[in-house]
N, C-alpha and C positions, 0 to 999 in steps of 0.2 A: 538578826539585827538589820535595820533598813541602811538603806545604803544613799539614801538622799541626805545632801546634807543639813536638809529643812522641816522641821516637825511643827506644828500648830500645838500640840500636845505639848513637845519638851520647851517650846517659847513660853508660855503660859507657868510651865512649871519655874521655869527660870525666873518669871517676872514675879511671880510668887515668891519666892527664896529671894528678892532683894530686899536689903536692908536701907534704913535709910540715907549709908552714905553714898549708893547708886541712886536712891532717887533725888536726894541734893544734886548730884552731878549729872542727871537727866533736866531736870530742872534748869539749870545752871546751863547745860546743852543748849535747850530750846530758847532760854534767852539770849544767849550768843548769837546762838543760830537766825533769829528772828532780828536780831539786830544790824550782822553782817549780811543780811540777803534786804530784807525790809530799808535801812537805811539807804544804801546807795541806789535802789530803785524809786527811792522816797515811798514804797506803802506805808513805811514807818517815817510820820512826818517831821523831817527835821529843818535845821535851818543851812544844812553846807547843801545840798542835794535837791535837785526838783526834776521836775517833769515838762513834758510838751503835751503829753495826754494824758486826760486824765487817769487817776487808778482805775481798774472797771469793779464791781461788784465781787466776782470771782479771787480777784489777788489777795483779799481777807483771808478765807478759809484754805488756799495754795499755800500760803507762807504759814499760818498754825500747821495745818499737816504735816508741812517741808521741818518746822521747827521740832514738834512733838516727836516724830520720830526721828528727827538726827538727836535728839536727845537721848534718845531710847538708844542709837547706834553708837554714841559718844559713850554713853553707860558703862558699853559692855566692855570697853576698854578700863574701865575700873578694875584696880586689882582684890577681888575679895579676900577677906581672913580667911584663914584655912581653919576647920575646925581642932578643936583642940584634940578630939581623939582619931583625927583623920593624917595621914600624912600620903595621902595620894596625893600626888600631882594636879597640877590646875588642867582641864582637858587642853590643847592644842587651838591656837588663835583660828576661828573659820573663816573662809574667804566671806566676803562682805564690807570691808575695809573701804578699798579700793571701787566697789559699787556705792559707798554710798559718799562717797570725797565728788566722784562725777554728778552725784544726784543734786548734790549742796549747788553744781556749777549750770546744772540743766536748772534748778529752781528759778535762780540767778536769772535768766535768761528769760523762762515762763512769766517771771511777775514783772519785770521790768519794762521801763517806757519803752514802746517799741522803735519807734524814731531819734530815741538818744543812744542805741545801742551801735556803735562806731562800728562796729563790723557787718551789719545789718545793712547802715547806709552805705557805705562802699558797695557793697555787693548787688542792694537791691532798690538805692536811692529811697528817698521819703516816702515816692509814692508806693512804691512796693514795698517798703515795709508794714505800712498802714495795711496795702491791699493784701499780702497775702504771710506775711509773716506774723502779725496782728490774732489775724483767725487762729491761726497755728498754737499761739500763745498758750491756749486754755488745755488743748491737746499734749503739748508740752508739759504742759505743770501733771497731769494726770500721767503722764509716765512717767514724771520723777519721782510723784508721789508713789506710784506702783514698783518701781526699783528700790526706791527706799524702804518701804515695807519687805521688799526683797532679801534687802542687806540687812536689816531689825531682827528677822527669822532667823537669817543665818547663823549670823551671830548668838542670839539667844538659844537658837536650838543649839548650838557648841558648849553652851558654860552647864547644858544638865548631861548630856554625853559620858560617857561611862569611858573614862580613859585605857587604853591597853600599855599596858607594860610589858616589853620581852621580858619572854625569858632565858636565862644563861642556859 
């Protein structure tokens, strides 16, 4: 048995064996998801929320990725039915949780105006934010999206996992 807690194999198997009230609730994810990252950055254009800079081309596909997969990470907190002639145990919750509540917050930060961001200007004034926390931005989103894909494995490779039971 591998001893990583991450399989490409048992994710796939996992996404396979969902039903569709995990992918209602993946779905339902990503729109949240997209909503509360997108809205207060304004990618998602609304009327409480605006910018100083404009959106760039790249915060489109940052915020679907960021969205699709907290979807996918929200999922697996679904609790599935148990089969009717199974009475194992559900496998044990995987670390990934907690990697991807931080990714939702890095997203947060990757897609957003760079100069409205109040802790950015303290730290680094307008101009530097523009100048070098701006650049940073795109870099940013690519490793949230890369932990979240982190935390998506995790977890999914945990719900196909072959539980152990002591024995007396």
């Amino acid at each position: 048995m591998s001893s990583s807690p991450r399989s490409w194999r048992r994710a796939g198997t996992a996404l396979r064996a969902w039903r569709s009230g995990q992918w209602t609730m993946a779905g339902a994810g990503a729109l949240a998801t997209a909503v509360l990252v997108g809205a207060p950055t304004d990618v998602v254009p609304n009327p409480l929320f605006g910018r100083s800079v404009p959106v760039q081309w790249w915060n489109y596909p940052a915020l679907a990725v960021t969205a699709a997969l907290a979807g996918i990470v929200l999922s697996t907190y679904v609790r599935r039915p148990a089969a009717p002639s199974s009475s194992a145990p559900e496998p044990p919750a995987a670390d990934g949780g907690r990697l991807g509540a931080i990714c939702g917050v890095l997203s947060f930060f990757a897609v957003g105006c760079p100069v409205c961001n109040k802790l950015v200007l303290v730290l680094l004034g307008a101009s530097g934010a523009l100048s070098y926390w701006a650049p940073l931005q795109p870099l940013l989103a690519v490793l949230s999206a890369g932990l979240l894909a982190e935390a998506a494995l995790r977890r999914l490779s945990a719900e196909t996992e072959c539980p152990v039971t002591p024995s007396a």
